[in-house]
C-alpha positions, 0 to 999 in steps of 0.5 A: 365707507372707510369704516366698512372696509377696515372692518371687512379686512379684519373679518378676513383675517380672522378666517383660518386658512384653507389647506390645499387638496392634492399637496401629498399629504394622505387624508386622515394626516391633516390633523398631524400638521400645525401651522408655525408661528413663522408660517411654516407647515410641520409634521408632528409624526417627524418626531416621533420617527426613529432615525435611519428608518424609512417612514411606515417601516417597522424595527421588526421587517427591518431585523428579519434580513439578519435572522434569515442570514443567520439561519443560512449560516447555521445550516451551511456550517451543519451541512459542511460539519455532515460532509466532513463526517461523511468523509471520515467515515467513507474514508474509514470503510475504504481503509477497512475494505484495503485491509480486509482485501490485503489479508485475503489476498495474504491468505489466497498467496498463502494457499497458493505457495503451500500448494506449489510446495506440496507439487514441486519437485524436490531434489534430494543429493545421495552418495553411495557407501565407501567401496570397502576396497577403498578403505585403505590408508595408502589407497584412495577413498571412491564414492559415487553420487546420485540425484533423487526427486522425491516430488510430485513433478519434474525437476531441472538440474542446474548443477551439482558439485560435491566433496570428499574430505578426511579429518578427526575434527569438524569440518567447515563447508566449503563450497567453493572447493567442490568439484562440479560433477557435471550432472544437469537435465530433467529428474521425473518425479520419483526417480534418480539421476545417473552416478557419478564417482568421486575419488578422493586421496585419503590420508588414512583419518578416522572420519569421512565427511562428504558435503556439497549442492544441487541446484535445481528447478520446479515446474513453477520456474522457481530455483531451489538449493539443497544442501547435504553435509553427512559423514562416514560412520564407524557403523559404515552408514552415511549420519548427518553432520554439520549444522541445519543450514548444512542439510537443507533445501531452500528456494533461492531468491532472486537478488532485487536490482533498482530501476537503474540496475534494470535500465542498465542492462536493458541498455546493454542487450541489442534490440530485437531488429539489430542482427548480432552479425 
């Protein structure tokens, strides 16, 4: 009897051991997994898997990520590059269109002043001949001086000053010895003003010279100087002496006061509603 039962507890532990059903292990993967001599299960796939990779995860669904940023990057830095280019050549079209817009406007103001020169008026200073009777070493020398306007439109006479001066040499201007001859008003277009004489103590030289200014104004609210230098000659006829600058009529500029300047006198005047008394 106790043979049989030494026999039957050898036969059991002959049999192969039954893995259980429902441990977690998918089917088809039994095979991977041997009992170890300790007794312990081991998975033959642990040694084949890479490190860091979960298992059933291939190389290549992990790099995809990194290609797919790669690409975002490649076309951000393509679109900024395009912006940039755009940019440039935008600013490129607006330096072009100020540029052509300036010389058009140059050449609109061009037209413009040469149109308001051609209608302005223009102020022309006359001196009468030397009344013969005046010619005389003892006695004094009379001219009389006139305005005329040879433009197109009214001129406004501001001022007038002039003078008479006898030498054998050549004569300086200087208008700050000229006697104001008080002709001011309206000249219409192609008429004179009235005269006025100048009487001038002579010394009995040989040469006469008569030199002065005028302003005036054009219809366009612009102020204009005009020179005049000329001297009697032996033929009894006024000829032009002096240098250009001497003969000339030019638009007087007005004088360019800073933002203190304009401040300054703004401060000065009384306002509107202040009544000066």
């Amino acid at each position: 009897m106790k043979m049989l039962a030494l026999l039957t507890l050898i036969f059991f532990a002959q049999q192969p051991t039954k893995l259980p059903e429902g441990n977690g292990i998918p089917k088809g993967e039994s095979s991977q997994v041997s009992q170890q001599p300790d007794g312990r299960e081991h998975n033959n796939n642990a040694s084949n898997s890479t490190p860091g990779i979960a298992k059933g995860t291939k190389p290549s669904e992990q790099a995809a990520p990194a290609d797919q940023d790669v690409d975002i990057q490649r076309t951000l830095t393509n679109y900024t590059g395009l912006l940039v280019l755009v940019g440039f050549i935008t600013a490129g079209a607006i330096i072009w269109q100020s540029w052509h817009t300036r010389r058009a406007a140059d050449a609109a103001n061009r037209n413009i002043e040469a149109t308001m020169n051609e209608r302005r008026a223009r102020i022309e200073i006359i001196a009468s001949h030397v009344a013969a009777t005046s010619v005389k070493p003892e006695g004094p020398y009379i001219v009389s001086v006139s305005l005329k306007n040879i433009g197109p439109t009214v001129g406004t006479i501001r001022g007038v000053s002039a003078r008479l001066v006898e030498s054998a040499e050549e004569v300086e201007p200087n208008y700050r010895e000229c006697t104001p001859l008080g002709l001011t008003g309206t000249i219409p277009p192609n008429d004179k003003s009235s005269e006025v004489t100048i009487i001038q103590k002579m010394e009995g030289q040989s040469v006469i010279h008569f030199y002065g200014f005028a302003l005036y104004e054009d219809v366009y609210g612009r102020t204009h100087r005009v020179k005049v230098h000329i001297q009697w000659g032996g033929d009894g006829i006024w000829i032009i002496a002096g240098k250009p600058a001497e003969n000339s009529d030019i638009e007087e500029k007005r004088p360019h006061k800073s933002w203190m300047q304009r401040l300054t006198e703004f401060s000065e005047k009384s306002p509107p509603w202040i009544s000066p008394n």
